[in-house]
Backbone as CSV, one residue per row, in Angstrom:
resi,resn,N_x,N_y,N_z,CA_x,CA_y,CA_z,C_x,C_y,C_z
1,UNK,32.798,31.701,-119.018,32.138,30.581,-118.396,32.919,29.305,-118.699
2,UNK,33.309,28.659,-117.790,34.007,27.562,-117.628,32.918,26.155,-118.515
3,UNK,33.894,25.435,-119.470,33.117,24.240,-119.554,32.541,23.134,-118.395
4,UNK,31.243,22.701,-118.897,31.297,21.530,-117.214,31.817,20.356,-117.821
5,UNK,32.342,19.604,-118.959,33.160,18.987,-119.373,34.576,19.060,-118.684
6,UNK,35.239,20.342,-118.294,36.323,20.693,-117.375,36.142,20.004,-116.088
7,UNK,34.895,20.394,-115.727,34.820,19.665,-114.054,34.818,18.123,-113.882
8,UNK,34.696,17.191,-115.249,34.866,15.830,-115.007,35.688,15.326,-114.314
9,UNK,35.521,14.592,-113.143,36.692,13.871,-112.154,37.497,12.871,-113.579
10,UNK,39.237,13.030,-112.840,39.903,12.252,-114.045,39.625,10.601,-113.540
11,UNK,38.597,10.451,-112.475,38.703,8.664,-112.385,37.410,8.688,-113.232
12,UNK,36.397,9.222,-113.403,35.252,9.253,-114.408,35.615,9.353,-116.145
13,UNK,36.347,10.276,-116.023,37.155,10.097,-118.079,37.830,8.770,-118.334
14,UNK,38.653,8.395,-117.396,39.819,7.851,-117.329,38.967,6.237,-117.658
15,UNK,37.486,6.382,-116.515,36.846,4.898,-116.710,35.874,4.419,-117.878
16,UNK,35.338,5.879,-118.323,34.849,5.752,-119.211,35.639,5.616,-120.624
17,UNK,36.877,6.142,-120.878,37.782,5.980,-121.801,38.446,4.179,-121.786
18,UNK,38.319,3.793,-120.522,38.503,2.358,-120.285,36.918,1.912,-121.046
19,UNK,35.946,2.259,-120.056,34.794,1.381,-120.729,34.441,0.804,-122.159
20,UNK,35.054,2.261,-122.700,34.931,2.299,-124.416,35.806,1.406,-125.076
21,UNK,37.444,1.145,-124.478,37.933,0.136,-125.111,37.820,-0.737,-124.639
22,UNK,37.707,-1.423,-123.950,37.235,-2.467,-123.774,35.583,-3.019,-124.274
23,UNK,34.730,-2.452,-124.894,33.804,-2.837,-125.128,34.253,-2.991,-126.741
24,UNK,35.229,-2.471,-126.754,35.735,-2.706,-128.549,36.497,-3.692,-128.577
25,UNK,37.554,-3.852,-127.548,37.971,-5.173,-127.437,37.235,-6.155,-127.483
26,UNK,35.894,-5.938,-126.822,34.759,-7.502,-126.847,34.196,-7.809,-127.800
27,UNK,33.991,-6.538,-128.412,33.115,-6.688,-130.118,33.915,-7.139,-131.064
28,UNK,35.139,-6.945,-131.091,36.122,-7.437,-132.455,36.522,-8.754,-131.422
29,UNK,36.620,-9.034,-130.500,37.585,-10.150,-130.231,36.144,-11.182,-130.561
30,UNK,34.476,-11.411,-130.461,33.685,-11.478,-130.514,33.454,-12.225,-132.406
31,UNK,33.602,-11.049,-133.076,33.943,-11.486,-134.441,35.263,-12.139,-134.819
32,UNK,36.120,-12.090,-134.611,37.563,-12.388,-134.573,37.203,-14.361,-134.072
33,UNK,36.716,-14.356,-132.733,35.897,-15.747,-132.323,35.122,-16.916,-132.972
34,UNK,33.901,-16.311,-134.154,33.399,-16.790,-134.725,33.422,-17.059,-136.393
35,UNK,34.849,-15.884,-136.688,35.023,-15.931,-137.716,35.267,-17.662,-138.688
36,UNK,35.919,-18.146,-137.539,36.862,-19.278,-137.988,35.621,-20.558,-138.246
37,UNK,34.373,-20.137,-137.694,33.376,-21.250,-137.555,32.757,-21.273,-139.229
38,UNK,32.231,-22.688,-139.276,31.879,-22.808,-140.842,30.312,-21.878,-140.823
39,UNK,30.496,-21.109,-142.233,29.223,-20.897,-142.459,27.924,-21.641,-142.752
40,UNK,26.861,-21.527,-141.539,25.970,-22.312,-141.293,25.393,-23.410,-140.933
41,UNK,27.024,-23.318,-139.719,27.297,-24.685,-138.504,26.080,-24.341,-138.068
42,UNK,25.503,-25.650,-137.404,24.685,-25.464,-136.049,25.288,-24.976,-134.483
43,UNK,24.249,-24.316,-133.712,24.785,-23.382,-133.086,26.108,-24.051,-131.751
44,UNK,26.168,-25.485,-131.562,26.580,-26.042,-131.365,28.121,-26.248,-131.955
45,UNK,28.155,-26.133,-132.809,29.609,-26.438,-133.526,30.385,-24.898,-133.960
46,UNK,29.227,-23.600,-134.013,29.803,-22.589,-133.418,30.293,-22.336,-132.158
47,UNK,29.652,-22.687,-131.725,30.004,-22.212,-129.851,31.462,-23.205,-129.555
48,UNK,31.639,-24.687,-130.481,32.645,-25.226,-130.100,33.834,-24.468,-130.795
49,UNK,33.669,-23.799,-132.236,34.609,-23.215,-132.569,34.913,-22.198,-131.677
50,UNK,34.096,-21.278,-131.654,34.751,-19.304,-130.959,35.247,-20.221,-129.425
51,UNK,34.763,-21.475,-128.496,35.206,-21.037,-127.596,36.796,-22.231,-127.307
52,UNK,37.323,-22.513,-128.523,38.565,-23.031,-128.880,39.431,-22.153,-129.326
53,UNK,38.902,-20.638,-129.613,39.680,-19.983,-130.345,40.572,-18.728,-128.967
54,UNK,41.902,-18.109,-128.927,41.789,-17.637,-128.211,41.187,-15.970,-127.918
55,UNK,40.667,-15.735,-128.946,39.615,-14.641,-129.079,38.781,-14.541,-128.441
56,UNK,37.975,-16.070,-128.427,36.946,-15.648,-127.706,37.244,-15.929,-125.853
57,UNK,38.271,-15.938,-125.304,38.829,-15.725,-124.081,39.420,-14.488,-123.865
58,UNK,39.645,-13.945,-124.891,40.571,-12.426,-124.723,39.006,-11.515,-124.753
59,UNK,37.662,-12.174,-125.552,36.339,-11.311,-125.267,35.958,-11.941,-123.572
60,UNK,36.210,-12.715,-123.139,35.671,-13.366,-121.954,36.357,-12.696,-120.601
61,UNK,37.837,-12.528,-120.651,38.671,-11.422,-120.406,38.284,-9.376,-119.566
62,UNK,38.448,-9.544,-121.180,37.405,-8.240,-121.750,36.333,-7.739,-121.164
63,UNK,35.343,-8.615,-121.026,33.935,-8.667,-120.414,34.374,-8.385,-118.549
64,UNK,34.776,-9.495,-118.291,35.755,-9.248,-117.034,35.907,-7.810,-116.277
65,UNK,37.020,-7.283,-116.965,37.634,-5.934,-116.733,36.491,-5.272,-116.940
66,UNK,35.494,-5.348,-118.028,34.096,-4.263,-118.114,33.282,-4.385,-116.717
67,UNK,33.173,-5.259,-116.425,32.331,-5.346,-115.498,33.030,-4.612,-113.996
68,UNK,33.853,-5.040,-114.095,35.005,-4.110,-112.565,35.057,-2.408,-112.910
69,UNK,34.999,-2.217,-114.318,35.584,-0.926,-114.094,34.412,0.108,-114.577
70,UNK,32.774,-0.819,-114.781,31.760,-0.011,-114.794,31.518,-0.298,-113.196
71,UNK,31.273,-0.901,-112.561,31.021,-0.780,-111.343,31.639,0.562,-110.383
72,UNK,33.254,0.508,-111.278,33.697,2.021,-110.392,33.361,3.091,-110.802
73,UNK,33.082,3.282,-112.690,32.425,4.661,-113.115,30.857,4.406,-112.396
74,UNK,29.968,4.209,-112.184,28.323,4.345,-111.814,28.747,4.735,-110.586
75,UNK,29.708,3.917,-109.756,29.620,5.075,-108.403,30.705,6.359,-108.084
76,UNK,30.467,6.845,-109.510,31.710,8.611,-109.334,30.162,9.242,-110.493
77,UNK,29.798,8.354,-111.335,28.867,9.158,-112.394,27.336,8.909,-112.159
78,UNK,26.532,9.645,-112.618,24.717,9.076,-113.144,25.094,8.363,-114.698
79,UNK,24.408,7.313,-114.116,23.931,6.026,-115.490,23.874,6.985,-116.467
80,UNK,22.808,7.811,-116.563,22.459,8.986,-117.328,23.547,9.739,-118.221
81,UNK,24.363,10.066,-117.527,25.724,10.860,-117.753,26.491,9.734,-118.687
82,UNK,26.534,8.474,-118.103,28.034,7.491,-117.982,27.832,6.645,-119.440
83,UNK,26.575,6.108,-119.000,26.075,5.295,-120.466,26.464,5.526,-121.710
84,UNK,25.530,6.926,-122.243,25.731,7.034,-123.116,27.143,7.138,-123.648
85,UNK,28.435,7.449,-123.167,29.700,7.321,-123.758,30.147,6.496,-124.053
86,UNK,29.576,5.185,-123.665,29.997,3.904,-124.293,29.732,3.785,-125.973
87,UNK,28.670,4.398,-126.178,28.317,4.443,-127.478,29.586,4.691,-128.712
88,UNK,30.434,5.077,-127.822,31.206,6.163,-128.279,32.314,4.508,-128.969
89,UNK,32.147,3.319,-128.391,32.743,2.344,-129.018,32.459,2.194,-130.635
90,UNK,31.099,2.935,-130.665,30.348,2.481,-132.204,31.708,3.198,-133.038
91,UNK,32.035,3.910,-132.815,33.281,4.782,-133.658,34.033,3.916,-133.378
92,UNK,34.958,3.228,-132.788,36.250,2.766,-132.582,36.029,1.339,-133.348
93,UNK,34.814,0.524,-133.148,34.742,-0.674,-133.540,34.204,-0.368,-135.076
94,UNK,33.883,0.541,-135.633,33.562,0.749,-136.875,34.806,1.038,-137.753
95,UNK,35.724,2.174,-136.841,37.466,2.034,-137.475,38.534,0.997,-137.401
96,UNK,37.823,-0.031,-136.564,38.772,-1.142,-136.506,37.681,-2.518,-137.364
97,UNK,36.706,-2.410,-137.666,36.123,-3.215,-138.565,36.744,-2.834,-140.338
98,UNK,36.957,-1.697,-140.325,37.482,-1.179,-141.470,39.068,-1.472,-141.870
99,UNK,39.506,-1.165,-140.714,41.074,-1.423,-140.979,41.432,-2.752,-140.812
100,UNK,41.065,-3.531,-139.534,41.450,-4.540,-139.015,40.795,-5.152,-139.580
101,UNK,39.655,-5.495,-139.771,38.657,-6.983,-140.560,38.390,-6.766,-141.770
102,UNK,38.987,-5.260,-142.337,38.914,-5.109,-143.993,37.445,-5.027,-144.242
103,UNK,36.615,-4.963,-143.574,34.876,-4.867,-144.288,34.784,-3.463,-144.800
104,UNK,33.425,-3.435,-145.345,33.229,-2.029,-146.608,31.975,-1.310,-145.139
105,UNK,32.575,0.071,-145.378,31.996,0.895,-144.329,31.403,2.512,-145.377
106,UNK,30.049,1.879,-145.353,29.318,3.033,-146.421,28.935,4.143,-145.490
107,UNK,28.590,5.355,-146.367,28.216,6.625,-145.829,27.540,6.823,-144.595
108,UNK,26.316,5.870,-145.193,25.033,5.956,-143.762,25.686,5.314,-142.755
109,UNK,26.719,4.212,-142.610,27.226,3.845,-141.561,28.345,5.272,-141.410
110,UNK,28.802,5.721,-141.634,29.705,6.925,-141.399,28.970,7.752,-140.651
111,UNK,27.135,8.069,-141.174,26.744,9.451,-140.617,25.874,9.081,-139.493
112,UNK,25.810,7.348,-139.437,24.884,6.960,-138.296,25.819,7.458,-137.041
113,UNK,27.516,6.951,-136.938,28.568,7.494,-136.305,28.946,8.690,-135.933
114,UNK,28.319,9.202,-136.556,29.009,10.720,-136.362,27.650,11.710,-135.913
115,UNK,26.556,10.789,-135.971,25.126,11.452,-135.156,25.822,10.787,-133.668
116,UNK,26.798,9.894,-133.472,26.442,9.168,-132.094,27.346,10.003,-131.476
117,UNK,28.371,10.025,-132.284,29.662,11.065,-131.713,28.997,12.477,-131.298
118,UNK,28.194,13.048,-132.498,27.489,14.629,-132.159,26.822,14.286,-130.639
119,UNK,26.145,13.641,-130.498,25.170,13.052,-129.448,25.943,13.036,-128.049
120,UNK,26.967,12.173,-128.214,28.218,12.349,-126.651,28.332,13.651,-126.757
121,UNK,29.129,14.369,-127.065,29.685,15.676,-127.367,28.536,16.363,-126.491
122,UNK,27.568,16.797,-127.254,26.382,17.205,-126.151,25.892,16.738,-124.740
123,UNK,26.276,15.591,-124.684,25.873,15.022,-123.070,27.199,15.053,-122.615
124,UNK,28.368,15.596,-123.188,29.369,15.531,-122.384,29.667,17.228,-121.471
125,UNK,28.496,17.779,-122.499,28.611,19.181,-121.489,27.269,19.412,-120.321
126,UNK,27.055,18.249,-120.170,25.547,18.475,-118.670,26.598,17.820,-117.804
127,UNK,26.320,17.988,-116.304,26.843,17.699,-115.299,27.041,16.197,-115.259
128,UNK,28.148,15.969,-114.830,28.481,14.219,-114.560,27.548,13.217,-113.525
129,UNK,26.923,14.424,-112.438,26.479,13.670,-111.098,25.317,14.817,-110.781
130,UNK,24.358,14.079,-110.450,23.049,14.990,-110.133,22.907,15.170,-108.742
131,UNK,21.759,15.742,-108.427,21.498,15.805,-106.707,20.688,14.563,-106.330
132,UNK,20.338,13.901,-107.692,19.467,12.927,-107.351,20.204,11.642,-107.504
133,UNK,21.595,12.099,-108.198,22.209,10.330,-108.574,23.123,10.849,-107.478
134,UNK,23.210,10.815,-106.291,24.344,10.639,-105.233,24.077,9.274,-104.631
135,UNK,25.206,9.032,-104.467,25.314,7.556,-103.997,25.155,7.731,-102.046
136,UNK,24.695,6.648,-101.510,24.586,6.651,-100.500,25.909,5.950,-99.763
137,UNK,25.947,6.561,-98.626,27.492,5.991,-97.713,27.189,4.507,-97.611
């Protein structure tokens, strides 16, 4: 028996593998933005820092391209199907909070990750597109 993970169209992997980095791009470029702001500016003199910084344009960017290239996965996938793989950023932005921003990454954050990862894995073997999520001409 053939996996149905096999039958994924490569513009559906391909967008969702986009979706995921780029939503990691927005989350670190996001922190990366506000880092530089004083602790316990008013929200005002934050917003003037992150949006002087060029981080928070490379998240503005970011956001951009997310928005174009979920618009093309929802009409090849079901929400149902598509969504949940974004989750799949919680891993990437948790290995780049670790390496890249140096923060301390404890167990329960390890096994909260690796329930989210188990979690895709399983919705990555139900069908991509239902009889009920077909898009209309």
């Amino acid at each position: 028996m053939q996996a149905v993970a096999a039958k994924i169209p490569g513009a559906v992997v391909g967008g969702l593998v986009a979706a995921v980095l780029l939503d990691t791009v927005v989350q670190v470029a996001w922190k990366r933005a506000v880092t530089g702001a004083p602790a316990g500016a008013p929200w005002a003199a934050v917003l003037a820092a992150a949006a002087a910084s060029p981080w928070f344009w490379a998240a503005m960017a970011a956001l951009a391209a997310q928005f174009f290239n979920w618009l093309r996965v929802l009409r090849r996938a079901d929400l149902s199907f598509a969504q949940p793989f974004t989750a799949l950023s919680y891993v990437s932005v948790l290995a780049l909070s670790r390496y890249g921003l140096h923060e301390t990454i404890s167990a329960a954050k390890l096994g909260g990750v690796a329930l989210i990862f188990l979690g895709v894995c399983c919705i990555s073997q139900t069908p991509f597109r239902t009889a009920g999520g077909e898009s209309r001409p």
